[in-house]
N, CA, C and O of each residue as an XYZ file, in Angstrom:
256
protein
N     -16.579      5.537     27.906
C     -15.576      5.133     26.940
C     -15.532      6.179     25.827
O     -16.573      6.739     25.482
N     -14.409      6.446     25.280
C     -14.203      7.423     24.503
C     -14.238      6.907     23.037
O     -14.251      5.699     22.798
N     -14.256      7.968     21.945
C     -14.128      7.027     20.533
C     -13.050      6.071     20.690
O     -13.099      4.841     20.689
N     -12.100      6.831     20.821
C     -10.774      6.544     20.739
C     -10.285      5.331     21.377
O      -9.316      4.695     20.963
N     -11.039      5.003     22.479
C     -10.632      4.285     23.007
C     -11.941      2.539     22.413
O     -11.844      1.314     22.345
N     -12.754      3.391     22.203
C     -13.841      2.298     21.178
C     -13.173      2.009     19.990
O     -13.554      0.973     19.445
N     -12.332      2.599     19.463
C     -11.658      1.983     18.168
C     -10.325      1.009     18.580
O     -10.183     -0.161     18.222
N      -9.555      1.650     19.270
C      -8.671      0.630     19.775
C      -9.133     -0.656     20.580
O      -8.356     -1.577     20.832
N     -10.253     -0.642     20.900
C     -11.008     -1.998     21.883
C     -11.387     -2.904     20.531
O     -10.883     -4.027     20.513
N     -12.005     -2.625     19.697
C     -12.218     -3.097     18.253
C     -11.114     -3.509     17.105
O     -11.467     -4.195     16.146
N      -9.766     -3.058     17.253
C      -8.969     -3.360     16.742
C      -8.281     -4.519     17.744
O      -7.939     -5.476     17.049
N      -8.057     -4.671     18.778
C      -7.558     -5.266     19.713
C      -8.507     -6.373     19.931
O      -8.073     -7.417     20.417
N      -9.882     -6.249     19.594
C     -11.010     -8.136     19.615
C     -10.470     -8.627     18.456
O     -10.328     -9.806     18.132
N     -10.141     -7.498     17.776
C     -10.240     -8.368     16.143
C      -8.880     -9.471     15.922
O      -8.905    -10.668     15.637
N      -7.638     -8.502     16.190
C      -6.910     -9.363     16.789
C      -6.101    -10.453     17.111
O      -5.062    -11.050     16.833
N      -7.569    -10.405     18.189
C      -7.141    -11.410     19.187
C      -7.954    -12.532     18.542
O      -7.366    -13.502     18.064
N      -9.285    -12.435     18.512
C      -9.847    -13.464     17.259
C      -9.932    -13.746     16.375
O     -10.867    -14.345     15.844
N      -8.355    -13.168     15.680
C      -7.792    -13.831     14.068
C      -6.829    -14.567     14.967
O      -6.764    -15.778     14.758
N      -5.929    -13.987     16.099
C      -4.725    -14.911     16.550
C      -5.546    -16.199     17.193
O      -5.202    -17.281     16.718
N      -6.387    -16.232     18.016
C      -6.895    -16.876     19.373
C      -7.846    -18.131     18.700
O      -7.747    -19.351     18.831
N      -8.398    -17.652     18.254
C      -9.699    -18.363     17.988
C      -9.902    -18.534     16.841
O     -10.836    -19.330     16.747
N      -9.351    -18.063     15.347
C      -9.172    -18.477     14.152
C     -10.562    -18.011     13.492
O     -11.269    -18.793     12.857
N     -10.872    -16.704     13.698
C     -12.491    -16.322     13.173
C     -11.580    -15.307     11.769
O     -10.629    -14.527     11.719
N     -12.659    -15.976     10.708
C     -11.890    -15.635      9.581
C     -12.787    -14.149      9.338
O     -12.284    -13.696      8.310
N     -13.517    -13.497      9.646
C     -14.359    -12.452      9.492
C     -15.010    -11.320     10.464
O     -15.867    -11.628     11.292
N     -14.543     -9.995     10.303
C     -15.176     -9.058     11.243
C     -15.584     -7.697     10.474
O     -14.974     -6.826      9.854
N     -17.125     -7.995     10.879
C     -17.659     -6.666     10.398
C     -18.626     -5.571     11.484
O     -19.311     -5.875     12.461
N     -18.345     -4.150     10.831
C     -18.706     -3.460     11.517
C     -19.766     -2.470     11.335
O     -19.783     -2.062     10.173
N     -20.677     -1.931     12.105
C     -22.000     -1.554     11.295
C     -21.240      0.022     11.591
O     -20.487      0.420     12.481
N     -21.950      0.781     10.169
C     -21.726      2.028     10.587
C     -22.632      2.867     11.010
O     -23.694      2.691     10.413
N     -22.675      3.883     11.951
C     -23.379      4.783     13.201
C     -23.158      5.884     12.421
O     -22.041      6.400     12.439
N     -24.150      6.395     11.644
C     -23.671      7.528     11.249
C     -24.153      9.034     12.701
O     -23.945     10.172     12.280
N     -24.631      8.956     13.961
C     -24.775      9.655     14.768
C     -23.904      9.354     15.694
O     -24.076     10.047     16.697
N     -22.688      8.306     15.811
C     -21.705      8.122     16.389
C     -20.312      8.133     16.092
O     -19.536      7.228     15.785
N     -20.163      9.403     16.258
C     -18.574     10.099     15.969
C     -17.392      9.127     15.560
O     -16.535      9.386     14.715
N     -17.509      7.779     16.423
C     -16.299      6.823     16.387
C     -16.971      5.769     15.110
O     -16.137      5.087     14.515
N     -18.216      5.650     14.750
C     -18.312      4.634     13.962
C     -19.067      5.627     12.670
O     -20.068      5.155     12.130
N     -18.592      6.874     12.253
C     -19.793      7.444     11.310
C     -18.732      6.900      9.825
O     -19.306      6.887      8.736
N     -17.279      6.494      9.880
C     -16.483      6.229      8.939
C     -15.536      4.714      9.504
O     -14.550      4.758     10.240
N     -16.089      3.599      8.991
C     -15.521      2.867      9.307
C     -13.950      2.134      8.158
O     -13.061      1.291      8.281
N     -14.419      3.102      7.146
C     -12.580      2.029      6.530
C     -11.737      2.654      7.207
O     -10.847      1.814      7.332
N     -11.359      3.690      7.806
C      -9.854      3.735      8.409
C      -9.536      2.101      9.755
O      -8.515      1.421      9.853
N     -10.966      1.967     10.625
C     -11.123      1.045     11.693
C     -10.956     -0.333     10.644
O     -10.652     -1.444     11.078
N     -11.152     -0.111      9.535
C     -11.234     -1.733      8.931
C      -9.667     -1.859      8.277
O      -9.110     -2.947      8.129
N      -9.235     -0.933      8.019
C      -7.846     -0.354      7.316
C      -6.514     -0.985      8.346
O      -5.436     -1.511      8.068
N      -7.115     -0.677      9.489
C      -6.260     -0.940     10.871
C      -6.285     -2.071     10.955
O      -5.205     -2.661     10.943
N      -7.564     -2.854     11.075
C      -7.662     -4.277     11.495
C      -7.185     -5.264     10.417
O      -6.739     -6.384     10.668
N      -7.327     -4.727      9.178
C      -6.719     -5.283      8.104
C      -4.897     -5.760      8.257
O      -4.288     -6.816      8.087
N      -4.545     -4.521      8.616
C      -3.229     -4.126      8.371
C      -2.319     -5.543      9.893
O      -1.360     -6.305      9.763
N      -3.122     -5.308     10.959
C      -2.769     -5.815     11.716
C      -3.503     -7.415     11.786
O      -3.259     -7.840     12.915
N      -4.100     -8.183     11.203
C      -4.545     -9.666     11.314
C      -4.304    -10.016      9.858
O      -4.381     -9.316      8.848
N      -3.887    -11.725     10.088
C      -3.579    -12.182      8.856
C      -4.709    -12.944      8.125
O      -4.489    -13.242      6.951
N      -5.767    -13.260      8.617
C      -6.618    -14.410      7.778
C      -8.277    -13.592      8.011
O      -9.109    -14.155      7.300
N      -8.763    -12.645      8.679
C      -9.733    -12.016      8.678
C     -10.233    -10.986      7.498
O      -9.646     -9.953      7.175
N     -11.691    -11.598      6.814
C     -11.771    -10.309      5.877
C     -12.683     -9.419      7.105
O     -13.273     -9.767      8.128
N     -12.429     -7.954      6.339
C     -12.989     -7.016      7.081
C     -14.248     -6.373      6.059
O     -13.926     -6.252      4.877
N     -15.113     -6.116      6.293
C     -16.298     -5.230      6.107
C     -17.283     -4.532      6.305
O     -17.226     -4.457      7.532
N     -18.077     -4.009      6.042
C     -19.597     -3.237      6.686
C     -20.481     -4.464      6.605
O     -20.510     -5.371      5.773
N     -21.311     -4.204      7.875
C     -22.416     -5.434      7.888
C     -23.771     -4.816      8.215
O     -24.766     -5.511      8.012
N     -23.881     -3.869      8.588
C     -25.283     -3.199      8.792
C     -24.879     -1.349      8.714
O     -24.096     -0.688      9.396
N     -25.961     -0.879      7.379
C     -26.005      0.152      7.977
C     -27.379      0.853      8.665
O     -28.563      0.620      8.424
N     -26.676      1.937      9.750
C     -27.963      2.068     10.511
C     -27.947      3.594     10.538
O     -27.227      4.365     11.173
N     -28.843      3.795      9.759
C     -29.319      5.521      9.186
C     -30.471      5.876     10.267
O     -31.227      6.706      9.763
N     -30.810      5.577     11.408
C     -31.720      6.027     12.323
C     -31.597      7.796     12.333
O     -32.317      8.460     13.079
């Protein structure tokens, strides 16, 4: 799986579980050794933009 395609899979759960399932919250840890997760507000920016009742935020960071 590509970043690219890891960010759109993540925008597309999120979603579906603000439309589907009514989950008011999605957060995402940031990877700073993983290219697709080393900056996550643009991915939270997106999911924002596209769901109506989900807050978005950082929930773990992992500095390994």
């Amino acid at each position: 799986m590509s970043g690219r395609d890891a960010l759109h899979q993540a925008i597309e759960l999120s979603v579906a579980a603000d439309d589907d399932l009514g989950v008011n919250g999605a957060y995402f840890r940031v990877h700073h050794f993983a290219p697709q997760g080393t900056s996550p507000m643009p991915l939270l920016s997106a999911i924002a933009a596209r769901t109506k009742h989900i807050e978005v935020g950082t929930g773990v960071i992992d500095m390994r």
